[in-house]
N, C-alpha and C positions, 0 to 999 in steps of 0.2 A: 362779329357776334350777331344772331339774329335778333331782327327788332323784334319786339313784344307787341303781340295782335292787338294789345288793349294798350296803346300810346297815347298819350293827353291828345294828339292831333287825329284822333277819331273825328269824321264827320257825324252828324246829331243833327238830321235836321226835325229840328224841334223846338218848342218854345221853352222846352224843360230842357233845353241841352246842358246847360249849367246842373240841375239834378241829375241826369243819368251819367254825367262824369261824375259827377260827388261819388254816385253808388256804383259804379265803375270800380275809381279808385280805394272806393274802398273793399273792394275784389269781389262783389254782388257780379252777378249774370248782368249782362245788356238783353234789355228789355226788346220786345218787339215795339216799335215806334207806331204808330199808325192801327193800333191792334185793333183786330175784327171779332168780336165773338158768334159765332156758328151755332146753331141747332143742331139736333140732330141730323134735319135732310141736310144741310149744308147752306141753309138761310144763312145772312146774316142777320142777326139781330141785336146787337149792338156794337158801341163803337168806342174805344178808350184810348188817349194819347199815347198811353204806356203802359204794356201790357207785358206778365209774369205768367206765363200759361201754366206753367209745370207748379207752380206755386198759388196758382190762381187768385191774383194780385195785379189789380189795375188803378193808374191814374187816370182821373179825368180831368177834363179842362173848361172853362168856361160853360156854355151851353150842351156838354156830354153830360153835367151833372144829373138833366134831367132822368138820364141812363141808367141811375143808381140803383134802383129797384131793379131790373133785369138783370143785370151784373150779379146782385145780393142775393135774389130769389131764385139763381144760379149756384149760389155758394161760392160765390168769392167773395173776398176780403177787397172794399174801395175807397179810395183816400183820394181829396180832392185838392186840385193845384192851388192852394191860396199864396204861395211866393212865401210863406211861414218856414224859418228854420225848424220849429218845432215839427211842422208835417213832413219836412224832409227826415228829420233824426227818425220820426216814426214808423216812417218806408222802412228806412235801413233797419232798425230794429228788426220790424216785423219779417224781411228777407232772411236777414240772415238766422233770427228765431228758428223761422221753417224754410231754410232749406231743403232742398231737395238733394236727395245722395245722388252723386253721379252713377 
């Protein structure tokens, strides 16, 4: 049988590896890890641990918080890594709220 691309033994290197398997498993897109956000010329100008492009939904981490307002004044949707179950539940709500059609 073939294995399934989305296995619990996904690498994650990330401090949130434990949340994007949560929202993995619960059949959410994998996030781009490392996410850059771009200007128009192709700047980058900001920077989120975990990033929803198509849904325009990022986490931040630590010192990216300060990023918040760029992300927002962007129109995205940003929630910050506090290690709270509750902001994790909140992710996933909001994912799968607005998904994106394939």
């Amino acid at each position: 049988a073939p294995t399934p691309i989305m296995d619990q033994e996904i690498s994650i290197d990330s401090p949130l590896s434990a949340w994007v398997r949560h929202l993995v498993a619960a059949g959410l897109d994998l996030p781009d890890i490392g996410f850059e956000l771009s200007d128009e010329s192709g700047a980058i100008v900001g920077m989120a641990e975990l990033g929803w492009p198509a849904q325009r939904v990022v986490v931040l981490i630590g010192d990216q918080s300060e990023q918040r307002a760029i992300f927002e004044t962007r129109g995205w949707k940003v929630f910050s890594a506090d290690g709270q179950m509750d902001t994790l539940l909140s992710i996933e709500e909001y994912l799968r709220t607005n998904r994106t059609e394939p």
